[in-house]
C-alpha positions in Angstrom: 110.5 99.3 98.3 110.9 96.4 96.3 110.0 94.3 99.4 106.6 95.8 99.1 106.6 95.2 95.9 106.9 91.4 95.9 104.7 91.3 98.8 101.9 93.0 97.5 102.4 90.7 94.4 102.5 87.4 96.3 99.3 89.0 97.9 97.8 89.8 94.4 98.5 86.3 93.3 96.9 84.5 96.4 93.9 86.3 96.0 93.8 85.6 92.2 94.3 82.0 92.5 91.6 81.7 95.8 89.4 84.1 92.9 89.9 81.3 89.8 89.1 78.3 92.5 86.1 80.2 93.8 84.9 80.7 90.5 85.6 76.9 89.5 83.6 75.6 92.5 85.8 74.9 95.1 83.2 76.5 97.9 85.2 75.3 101.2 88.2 76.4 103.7 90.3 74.2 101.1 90.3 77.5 98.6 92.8 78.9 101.2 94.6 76.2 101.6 94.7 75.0 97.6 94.7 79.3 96.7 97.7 79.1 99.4 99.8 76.1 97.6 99.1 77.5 93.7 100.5 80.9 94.9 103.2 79.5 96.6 104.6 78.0 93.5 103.5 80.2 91.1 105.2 83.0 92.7 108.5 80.9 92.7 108.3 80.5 89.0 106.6 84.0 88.2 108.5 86.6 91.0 111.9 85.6 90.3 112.8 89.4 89.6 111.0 90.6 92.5 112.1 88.3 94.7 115.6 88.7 94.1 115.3 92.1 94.2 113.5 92.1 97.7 116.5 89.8 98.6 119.4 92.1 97.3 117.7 95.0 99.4 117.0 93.2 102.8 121.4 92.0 102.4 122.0 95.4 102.0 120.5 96.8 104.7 121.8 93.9 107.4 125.3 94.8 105.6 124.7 98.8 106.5 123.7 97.6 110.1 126.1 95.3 110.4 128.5 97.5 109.6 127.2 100.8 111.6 127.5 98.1 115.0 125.9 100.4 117.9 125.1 103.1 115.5 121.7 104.4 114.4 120.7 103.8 110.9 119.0 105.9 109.1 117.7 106.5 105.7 119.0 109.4 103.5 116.2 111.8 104.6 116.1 110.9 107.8 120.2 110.9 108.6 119.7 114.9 106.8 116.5 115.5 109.1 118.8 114.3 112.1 121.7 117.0 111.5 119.7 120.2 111.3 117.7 119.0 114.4 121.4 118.6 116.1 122.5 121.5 114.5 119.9 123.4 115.6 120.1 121.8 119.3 123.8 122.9 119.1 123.1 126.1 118.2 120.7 126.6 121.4 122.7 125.1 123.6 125.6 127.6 122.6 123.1 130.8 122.7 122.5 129.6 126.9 
């Protein structure tokens, strides 16, 4: 989540800053370009919390994959979803 987080942020800011030099009278393909630069480095100054914690989460989860090898990984929900469907497969293929 807090990928999406800083994403949607970095995409909030873009749009505010291509918004301001709209507004200012900058009417050209240079507001993406100049809206693209001022987000850049307002988000580096700005998103450090986000950022980092986008960071922290995507090195955990190349750790968990790492670390699972050839394994499947799945999410807490999703590993729980996984062993009643293979309990129940189990339990069908005993009853043949």
């Amino acid at each position: 989540m807090p990928f999406v987080v800083y994403s949607v942020l970095r995409l909030a800011l873009l749009g505010a800053c291509a918004g301001l030099l709209w507004w200012a009278g900058l009417r050209s393909w240079l507001v993406v370009v100049v809206a693209a630069f001022l987000a850049w480095a307002l988000s580096y100054v700005l998103l450090s919390g986000p950022r980092d914690a986008a960071a922290r989460q995507l090195a955990e989860r190349a750790e968990r994959r790492r670390a699972a090898g050839d394994r499947p990984v799945l999410g807490k929900g999703a590993q729980q979803d996984a062993d009643v469907e293979d309990a129940a497969d189990e339990a069908s293929r005993e009853g043949q």
